[in-house]
mmJSON file of the N, C-alpha and C atoms, coordinates in Angstrom:
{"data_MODEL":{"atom_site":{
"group_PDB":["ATOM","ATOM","ATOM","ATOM","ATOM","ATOM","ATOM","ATOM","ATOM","ATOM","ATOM","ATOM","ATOM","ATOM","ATOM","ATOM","ATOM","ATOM","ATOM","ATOM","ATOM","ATOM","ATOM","ATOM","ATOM","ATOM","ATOM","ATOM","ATOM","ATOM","ATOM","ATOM","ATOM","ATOM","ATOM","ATOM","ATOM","ATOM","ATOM","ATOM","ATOM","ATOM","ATOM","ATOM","ATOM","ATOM","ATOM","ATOM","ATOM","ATOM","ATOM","ATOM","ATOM","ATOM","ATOM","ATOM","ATOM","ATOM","ATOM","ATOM","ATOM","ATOM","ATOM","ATOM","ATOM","ATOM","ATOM","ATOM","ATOM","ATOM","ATOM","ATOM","ATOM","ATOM","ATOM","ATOM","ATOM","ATOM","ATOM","ATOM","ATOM","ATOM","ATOM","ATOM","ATOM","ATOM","ATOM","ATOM","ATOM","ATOM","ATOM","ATOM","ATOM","ATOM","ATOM","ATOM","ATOM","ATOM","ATOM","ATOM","ATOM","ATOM","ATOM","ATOM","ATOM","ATOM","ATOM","ATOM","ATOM","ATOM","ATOM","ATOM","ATOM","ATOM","ATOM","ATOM","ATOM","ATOM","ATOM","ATOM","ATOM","ATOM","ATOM","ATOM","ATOM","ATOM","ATOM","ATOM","ATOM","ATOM","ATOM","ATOM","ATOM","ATOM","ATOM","ATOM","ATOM","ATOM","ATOM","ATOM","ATOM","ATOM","ATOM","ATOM","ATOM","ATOM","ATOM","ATOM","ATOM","ATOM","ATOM","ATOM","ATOM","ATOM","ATOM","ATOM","ATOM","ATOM","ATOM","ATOM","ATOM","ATOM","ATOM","ATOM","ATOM","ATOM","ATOM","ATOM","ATOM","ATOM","ATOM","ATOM","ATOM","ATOM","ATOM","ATOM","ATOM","ATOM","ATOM","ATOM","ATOM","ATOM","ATOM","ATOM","ATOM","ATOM","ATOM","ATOM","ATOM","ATOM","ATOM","ATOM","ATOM","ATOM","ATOM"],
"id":[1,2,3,4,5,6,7,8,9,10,11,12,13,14,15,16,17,18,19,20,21,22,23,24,25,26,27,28,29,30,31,32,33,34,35,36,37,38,39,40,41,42,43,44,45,46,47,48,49,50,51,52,53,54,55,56,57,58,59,60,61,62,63,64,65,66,67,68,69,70,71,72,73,74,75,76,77,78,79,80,81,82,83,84,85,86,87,88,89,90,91,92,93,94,95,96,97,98,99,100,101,102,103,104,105,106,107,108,109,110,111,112,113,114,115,116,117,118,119,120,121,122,123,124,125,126,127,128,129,130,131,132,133,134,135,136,137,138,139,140,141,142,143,144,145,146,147,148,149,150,151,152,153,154,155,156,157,158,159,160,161,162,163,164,165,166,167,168,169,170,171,172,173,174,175,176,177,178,179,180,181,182,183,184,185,186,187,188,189,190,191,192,193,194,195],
"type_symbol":["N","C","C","N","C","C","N","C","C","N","C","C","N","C","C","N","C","C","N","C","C","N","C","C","N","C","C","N","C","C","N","C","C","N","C","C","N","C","C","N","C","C","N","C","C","N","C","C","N","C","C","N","C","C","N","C","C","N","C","C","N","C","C","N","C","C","N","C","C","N","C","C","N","C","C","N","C","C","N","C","C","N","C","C","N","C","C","N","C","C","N","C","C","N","C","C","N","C","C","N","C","C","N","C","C","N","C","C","N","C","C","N","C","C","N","C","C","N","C","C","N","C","C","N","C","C","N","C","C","N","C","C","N","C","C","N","C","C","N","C","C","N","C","C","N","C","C","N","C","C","N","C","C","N","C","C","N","C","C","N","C","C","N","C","C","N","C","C","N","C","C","N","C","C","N","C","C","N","C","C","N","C","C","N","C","C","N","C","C","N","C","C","N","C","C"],
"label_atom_id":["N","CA","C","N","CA","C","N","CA","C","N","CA","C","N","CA","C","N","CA","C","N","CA","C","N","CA","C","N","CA","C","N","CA","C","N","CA","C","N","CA","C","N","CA","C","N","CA","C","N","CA","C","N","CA","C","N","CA","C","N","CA","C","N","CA","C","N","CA","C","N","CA","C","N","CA","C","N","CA","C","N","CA","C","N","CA","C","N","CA","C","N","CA","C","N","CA","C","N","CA","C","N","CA","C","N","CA","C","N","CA","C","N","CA","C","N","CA","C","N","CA","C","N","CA","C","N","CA","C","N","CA","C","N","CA","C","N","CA","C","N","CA","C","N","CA","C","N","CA","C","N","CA","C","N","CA","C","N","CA","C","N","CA","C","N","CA","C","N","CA","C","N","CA","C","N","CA","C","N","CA","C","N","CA","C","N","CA","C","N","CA","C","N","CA","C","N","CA","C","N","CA","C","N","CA","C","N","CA","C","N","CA","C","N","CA","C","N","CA","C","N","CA","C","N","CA","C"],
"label_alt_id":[null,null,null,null,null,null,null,null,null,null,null,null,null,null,null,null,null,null,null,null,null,null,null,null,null,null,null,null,null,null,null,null,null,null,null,null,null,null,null,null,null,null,null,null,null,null,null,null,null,null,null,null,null,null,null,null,null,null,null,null,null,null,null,null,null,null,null,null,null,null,null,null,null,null,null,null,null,null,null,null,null,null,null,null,null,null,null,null,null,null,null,null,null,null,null,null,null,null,null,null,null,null,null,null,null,null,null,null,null,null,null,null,null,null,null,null,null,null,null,null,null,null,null,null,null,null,null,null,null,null,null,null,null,null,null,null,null,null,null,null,null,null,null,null,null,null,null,null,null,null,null,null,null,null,null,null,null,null,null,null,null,null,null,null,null,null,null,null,null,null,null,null,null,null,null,null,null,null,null,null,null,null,null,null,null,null,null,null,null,null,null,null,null,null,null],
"label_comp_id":["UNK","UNK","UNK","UNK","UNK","UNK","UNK","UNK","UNK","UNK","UNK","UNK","UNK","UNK","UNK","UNK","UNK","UNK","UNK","UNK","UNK","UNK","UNK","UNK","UNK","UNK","UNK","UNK","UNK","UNK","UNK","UNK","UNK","UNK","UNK","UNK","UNK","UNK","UNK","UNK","UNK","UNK","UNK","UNK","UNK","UNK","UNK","UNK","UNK","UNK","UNK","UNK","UNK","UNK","UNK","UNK","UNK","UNK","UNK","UNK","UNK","UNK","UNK","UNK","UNK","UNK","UNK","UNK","UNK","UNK","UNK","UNK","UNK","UNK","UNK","UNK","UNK","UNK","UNK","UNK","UNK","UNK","UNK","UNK","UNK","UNK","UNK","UNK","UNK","UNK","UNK","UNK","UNK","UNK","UNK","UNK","UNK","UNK","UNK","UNK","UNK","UNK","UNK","UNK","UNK","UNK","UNK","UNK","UNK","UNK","UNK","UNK","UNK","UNK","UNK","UNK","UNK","UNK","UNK","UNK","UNK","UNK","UNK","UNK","UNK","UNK","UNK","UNK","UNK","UNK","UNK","UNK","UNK","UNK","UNK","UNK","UNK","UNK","UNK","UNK","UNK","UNK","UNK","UNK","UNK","UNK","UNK","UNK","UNK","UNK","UNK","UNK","UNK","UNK","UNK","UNK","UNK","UNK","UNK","UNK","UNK","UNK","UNK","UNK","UNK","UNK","UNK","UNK","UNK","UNK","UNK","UNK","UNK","UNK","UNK","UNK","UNK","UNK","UNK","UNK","UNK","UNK","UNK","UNK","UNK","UNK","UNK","UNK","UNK","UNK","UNK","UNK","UNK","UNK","UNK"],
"label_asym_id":["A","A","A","A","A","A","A","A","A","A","A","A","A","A","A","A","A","A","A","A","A","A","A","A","A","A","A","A","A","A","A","A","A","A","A","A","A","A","A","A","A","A","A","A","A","A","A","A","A","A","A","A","A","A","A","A","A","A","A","A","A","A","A","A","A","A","A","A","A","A","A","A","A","A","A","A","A","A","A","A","A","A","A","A","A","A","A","A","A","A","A","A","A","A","A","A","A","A","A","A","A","A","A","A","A","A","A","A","A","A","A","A","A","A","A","A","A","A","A","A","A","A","A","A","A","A","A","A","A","A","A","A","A","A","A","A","A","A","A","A","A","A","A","A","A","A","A","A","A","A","A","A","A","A","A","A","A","A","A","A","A","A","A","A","A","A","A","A","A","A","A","A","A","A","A","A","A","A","A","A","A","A","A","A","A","A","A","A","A","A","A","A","A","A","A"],
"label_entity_id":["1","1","1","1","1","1","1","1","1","1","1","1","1","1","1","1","1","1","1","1","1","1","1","1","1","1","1","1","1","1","1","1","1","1","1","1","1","1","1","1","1","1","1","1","1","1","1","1","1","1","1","1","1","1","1","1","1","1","1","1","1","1","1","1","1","1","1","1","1","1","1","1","1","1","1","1","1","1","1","1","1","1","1","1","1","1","1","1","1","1","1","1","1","1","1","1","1","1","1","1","1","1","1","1","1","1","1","1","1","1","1","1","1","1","1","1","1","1","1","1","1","1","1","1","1","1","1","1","1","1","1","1","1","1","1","1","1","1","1","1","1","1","1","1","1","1","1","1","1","1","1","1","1","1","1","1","1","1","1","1","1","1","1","1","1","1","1","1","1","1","1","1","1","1","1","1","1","1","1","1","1","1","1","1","1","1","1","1","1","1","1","1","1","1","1"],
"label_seq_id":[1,1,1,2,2,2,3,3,3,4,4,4,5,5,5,6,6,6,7,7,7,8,8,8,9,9,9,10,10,10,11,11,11,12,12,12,13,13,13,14,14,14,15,15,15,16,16,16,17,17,17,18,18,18,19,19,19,20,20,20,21,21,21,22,22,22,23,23,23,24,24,24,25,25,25,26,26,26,27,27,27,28,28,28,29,29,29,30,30,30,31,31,31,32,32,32,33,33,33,34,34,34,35,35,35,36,36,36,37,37,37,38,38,38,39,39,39,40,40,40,41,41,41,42,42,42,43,43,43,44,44,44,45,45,45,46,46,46,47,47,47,48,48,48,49,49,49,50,50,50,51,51,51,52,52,52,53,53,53,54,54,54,55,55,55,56,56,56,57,57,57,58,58,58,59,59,59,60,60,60,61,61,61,62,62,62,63,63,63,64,64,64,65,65,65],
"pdbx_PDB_ins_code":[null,null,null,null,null,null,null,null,null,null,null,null,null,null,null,null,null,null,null,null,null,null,null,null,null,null,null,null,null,null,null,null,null,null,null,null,null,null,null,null,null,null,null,null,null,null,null,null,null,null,null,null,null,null,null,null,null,null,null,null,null,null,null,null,null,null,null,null,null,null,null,null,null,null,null,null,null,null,null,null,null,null,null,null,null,null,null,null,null,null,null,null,null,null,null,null,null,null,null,null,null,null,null,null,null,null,null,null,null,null,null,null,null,null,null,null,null,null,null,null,null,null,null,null,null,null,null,null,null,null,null,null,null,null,null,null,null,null,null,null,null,null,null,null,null,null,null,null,null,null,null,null,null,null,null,null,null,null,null,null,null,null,null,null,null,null,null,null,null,null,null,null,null,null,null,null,null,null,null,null,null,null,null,null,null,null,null,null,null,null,null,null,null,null,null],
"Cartn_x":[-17.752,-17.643,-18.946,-20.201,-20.699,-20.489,-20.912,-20.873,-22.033,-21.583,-22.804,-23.444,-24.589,-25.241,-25.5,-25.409,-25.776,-26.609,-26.291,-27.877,-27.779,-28.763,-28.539,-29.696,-29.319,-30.075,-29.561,-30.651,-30.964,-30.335,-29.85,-29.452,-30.918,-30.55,-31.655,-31.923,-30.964,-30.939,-32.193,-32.228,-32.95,-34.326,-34.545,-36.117,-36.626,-36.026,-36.647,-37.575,-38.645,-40.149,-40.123,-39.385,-38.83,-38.393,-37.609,-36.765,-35.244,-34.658,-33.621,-32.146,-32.402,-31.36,-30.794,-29.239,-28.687,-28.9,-28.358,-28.45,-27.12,-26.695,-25.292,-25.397,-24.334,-24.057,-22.577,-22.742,-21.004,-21.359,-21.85,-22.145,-20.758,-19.716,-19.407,-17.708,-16.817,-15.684,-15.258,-14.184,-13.102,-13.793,-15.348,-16.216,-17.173,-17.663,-18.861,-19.776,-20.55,-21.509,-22.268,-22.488,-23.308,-24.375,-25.777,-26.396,-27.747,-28.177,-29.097,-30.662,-30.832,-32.7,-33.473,-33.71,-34.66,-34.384,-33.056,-33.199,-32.02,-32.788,-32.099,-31.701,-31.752,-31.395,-30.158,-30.019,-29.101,-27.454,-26.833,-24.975,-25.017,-24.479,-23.599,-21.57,-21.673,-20.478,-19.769,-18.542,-17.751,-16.789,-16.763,-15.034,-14.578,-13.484,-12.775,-13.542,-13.538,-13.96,-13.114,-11.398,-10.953,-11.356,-11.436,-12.294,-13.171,-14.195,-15.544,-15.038,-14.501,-14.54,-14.024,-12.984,-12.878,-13.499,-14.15,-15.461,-16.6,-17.243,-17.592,-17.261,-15.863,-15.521,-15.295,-14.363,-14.732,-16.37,-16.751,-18.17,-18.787,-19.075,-19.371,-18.558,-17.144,-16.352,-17.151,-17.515,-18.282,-17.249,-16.161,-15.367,-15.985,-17.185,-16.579,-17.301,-17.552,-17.803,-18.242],
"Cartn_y":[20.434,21.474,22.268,22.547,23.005,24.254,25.566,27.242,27.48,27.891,28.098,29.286,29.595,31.102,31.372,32.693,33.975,33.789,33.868,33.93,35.475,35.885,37.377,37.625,38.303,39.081,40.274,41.027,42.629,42.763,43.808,43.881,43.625,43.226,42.856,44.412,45.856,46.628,47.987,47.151,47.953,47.412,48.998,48.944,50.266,50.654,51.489,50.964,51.23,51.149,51.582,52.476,53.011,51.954,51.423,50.271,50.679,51.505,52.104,51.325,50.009,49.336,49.011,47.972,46.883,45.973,44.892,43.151,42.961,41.499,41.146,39.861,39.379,38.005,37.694,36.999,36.695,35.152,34.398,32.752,32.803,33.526,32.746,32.581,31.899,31.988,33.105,33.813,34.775,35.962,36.304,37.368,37.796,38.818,39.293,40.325,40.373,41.206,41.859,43.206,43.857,44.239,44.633,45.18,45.884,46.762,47.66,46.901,46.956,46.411,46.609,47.757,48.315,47.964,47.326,46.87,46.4,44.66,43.125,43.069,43.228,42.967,43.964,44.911,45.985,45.544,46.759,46.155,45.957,45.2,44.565,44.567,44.968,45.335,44.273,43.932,42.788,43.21,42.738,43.184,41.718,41.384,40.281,40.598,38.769,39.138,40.224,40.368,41.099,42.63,42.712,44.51,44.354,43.917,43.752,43.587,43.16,43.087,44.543,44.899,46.1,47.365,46.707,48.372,48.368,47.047,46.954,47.13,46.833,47.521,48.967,49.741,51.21,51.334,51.346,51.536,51.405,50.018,50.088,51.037,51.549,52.474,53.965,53.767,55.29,56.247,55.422,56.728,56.637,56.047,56.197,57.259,58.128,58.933,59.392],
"Cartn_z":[-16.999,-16.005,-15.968,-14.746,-14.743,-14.405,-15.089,-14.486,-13.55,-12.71,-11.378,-12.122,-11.497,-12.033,-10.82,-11.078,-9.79,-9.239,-7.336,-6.877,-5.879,-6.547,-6.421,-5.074,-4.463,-2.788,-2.647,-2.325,-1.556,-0.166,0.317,1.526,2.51,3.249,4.144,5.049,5.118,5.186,3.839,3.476,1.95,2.432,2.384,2.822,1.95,1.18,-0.099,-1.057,-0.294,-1.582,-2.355,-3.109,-4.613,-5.737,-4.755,-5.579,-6.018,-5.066,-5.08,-4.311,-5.132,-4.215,-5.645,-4.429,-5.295,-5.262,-6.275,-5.865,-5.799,-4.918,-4.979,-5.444,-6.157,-6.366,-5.677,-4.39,-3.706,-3.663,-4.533,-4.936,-5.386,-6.692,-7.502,-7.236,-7.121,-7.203,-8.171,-7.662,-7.794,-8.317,-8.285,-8.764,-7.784,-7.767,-6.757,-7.505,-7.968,-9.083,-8.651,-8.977,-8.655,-9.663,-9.257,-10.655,-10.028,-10.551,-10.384,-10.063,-9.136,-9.196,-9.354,-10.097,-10.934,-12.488,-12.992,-13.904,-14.374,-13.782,-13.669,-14.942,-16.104,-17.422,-17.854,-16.988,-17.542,-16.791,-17.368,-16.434,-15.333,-15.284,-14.224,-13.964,-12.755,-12.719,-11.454,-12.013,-11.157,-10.228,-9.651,-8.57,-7.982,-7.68,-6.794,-5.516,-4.892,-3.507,-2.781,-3.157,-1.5,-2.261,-3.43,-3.681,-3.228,-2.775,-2.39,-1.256,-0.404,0.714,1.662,0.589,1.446,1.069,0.003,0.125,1.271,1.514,2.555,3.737,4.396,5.45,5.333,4.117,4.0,4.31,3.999,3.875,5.625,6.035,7.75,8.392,8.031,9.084,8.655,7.97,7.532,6.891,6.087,5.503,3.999,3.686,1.792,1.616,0.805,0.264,-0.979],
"occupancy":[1.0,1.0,1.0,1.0,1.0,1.0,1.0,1.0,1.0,1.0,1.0,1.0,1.0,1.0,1.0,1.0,1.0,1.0,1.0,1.0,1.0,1.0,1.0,1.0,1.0,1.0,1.0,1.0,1.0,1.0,1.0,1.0,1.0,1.0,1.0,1.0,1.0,1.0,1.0,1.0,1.0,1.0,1.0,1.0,1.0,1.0,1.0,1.0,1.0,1.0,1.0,1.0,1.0,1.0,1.0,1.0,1.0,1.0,1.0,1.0,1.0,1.0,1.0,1.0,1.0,1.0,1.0,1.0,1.0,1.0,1.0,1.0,1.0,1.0,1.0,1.0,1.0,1.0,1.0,1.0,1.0,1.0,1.0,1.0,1.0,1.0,1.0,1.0,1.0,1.0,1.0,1.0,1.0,1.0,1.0,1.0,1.0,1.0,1.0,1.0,1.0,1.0,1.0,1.0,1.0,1.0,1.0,1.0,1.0,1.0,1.0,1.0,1.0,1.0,1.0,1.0,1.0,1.0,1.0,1.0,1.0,1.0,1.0,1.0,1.0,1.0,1.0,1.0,1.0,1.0,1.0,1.0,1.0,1.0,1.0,1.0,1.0,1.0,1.0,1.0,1.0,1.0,1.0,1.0,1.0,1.0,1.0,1.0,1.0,1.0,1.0,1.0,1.0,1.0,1.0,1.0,1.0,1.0,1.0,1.0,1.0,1.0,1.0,1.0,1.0,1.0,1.0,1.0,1.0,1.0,1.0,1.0,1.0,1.0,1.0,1.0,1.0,1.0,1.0,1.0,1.0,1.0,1.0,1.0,1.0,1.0,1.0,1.0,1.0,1.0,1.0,1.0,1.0,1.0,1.0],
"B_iso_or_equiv":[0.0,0.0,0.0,0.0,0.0,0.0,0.0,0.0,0.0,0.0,0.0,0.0,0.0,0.0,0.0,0.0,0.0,0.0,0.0,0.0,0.0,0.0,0.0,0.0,0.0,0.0,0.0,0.0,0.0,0.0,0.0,0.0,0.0,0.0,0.0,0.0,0.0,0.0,0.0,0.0,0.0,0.0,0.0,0.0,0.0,0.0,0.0,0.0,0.0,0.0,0.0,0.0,0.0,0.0,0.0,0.0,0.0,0.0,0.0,0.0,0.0,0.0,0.0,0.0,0.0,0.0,0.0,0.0,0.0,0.0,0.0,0.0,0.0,0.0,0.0,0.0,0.0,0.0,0.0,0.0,0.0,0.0,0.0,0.0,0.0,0.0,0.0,0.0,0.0,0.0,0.0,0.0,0.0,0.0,0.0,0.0,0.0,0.0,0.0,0.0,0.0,0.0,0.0,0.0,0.0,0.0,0.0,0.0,0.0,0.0,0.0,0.0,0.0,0.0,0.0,0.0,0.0,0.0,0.0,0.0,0.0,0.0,0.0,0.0,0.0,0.0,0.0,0.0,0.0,0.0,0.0,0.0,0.0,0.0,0.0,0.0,0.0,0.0,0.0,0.0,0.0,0.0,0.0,0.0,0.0,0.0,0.0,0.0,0.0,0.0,0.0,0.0,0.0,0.0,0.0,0.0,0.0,0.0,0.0,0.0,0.0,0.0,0.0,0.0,0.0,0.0,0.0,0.0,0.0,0.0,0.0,0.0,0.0,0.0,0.0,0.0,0.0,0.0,0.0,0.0,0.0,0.0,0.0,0.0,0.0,0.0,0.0,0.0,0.0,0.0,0.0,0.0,0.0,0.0,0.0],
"pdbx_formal_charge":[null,null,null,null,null,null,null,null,null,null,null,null,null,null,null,null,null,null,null,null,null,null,null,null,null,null,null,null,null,null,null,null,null,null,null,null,null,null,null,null,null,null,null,null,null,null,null,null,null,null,null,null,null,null,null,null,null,null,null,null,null,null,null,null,null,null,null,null,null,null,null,null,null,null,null,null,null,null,null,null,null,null,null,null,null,null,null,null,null,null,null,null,null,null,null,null,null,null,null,null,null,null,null,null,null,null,null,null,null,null,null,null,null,null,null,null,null,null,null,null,null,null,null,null,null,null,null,null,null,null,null,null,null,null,null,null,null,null,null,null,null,null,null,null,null,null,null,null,null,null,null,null,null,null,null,null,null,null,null,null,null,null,null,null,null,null,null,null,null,null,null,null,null,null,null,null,null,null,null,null,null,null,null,null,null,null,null,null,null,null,null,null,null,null,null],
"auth_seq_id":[1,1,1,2,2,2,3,3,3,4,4,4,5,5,5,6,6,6,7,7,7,8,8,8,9,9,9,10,10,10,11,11,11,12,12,12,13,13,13,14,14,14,15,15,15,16,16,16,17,17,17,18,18,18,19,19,19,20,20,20,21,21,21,22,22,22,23,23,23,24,24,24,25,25,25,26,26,26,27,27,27,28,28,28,29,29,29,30,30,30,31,31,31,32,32,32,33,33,33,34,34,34,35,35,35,36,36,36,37,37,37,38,38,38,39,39,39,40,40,40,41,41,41,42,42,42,43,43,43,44,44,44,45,45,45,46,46,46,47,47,47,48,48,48,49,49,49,50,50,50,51,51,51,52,52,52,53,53,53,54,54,54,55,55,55,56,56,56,57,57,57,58,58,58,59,59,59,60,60,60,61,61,61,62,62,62,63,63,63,64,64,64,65,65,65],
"auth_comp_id":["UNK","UNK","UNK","UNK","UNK","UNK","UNK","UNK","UNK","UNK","UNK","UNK","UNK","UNK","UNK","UNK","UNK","UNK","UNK","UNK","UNK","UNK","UNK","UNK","UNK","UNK","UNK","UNK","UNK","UNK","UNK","UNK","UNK","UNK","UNK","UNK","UNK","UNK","UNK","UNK","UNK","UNK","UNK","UNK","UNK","UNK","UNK","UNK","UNK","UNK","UNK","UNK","UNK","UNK","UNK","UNK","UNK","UNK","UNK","UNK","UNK","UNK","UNK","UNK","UNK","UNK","UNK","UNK","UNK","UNK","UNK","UNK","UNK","UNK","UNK","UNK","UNK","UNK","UNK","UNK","UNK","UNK","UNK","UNK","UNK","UNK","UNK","UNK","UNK","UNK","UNK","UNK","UNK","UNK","UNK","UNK","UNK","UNK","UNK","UNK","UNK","UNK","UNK","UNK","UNK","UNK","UNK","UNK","UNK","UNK","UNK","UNK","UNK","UNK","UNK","UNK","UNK","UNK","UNK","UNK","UNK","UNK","UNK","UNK","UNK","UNK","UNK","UNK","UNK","UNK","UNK","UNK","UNK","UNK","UNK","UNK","UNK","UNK","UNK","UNK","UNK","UNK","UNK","UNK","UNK","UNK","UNK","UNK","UNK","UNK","UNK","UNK","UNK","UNK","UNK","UNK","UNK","UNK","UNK","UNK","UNK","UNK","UNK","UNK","UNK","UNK","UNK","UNK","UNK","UNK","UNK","UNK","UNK","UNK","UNK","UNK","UNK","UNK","UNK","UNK","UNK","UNK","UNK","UNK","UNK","UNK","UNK","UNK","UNK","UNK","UNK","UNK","UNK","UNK","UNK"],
"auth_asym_id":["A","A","A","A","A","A","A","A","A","A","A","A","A","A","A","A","A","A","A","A","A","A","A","A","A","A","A","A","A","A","A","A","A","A","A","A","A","A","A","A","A","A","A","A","A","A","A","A","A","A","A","A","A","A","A","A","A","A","A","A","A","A","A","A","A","A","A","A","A","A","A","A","A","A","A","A","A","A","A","A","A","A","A","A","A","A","A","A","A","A","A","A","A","A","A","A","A","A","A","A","A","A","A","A","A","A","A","A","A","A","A","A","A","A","A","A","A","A","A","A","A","A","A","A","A","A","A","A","A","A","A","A","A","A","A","A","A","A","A","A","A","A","A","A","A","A","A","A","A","A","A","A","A","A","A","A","A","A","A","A","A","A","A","A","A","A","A","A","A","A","A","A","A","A","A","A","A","A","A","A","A","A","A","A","A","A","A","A","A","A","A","A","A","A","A"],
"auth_atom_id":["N","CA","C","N","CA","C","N","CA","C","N","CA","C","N","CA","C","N","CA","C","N","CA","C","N","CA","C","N","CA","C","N","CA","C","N","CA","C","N","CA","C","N","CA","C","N","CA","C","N","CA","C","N","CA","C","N","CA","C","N","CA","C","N","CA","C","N","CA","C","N","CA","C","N","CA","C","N","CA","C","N","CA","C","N","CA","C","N","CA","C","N","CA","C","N","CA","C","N","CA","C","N","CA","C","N","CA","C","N","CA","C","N","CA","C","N","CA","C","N","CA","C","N","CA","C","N","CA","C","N","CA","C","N","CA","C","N","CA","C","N","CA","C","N","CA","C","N","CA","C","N","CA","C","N","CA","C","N","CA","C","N","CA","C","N","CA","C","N","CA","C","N","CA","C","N","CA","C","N","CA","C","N","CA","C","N","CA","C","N","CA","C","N","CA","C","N","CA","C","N","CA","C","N","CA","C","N","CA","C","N","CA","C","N","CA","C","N","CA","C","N","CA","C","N","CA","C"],
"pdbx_PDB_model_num":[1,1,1,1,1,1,1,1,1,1,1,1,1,1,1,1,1,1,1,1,1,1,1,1,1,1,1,1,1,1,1,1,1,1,1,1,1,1,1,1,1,1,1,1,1,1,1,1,1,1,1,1,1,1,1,1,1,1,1,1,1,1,1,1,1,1,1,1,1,1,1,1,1,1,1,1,1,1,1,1,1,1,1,1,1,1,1,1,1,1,1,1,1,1,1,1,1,1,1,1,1,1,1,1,1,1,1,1,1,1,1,1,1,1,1,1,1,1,1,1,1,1,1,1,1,1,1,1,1,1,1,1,1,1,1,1,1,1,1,1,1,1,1,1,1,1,1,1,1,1,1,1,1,1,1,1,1,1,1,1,1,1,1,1,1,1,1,1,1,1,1,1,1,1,1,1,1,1,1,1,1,1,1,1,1,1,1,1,1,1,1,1,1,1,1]
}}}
C-alpha cells in the first residue's frame, strides 16, 4: 500500500509579500491539512473534507468571524 504525501498550494488569492498565508493539502483521502507558510516544518492541523468544506463556504458567504 502506497501513502500519498501532501501536495500543498497557496491560495491563488494570497498575494501577501509578508508571507502571511496558508498552505492546503486537499490531495489526501478523508483529510485536508492545513499549515502555516512561514513555517512548513511546524503544526499542522487536519479537518475532514465536509469540515473543510463548510468553512469555506462560511467563509465566501462572509459570515465567519
Amino acid at each position: 500500500m502506497t501513502i500519498a504525501e501532501p501536495s500543498w498550494r497557496t491560495s491563488s488569492r494570497s498575494t501577501d509579500s509578508g508571507g502571511n498565508c496558508v498552505e492546503v493539502a486537499d490531495n489526501l483521502p478523508r483529510v485536508v491539512l492545513v499549515r502555516d507558510s512561514k513555517d512548513r516544518s511546524g503544526p499542522t492541523l487536519s479537518f475532514t473534507p465536509d469540515a473543510w468544506r463548510s468553512f469555506l463556504a462560511t467563509t465566501r458567504a462572509g459570515q465567519a468571524r
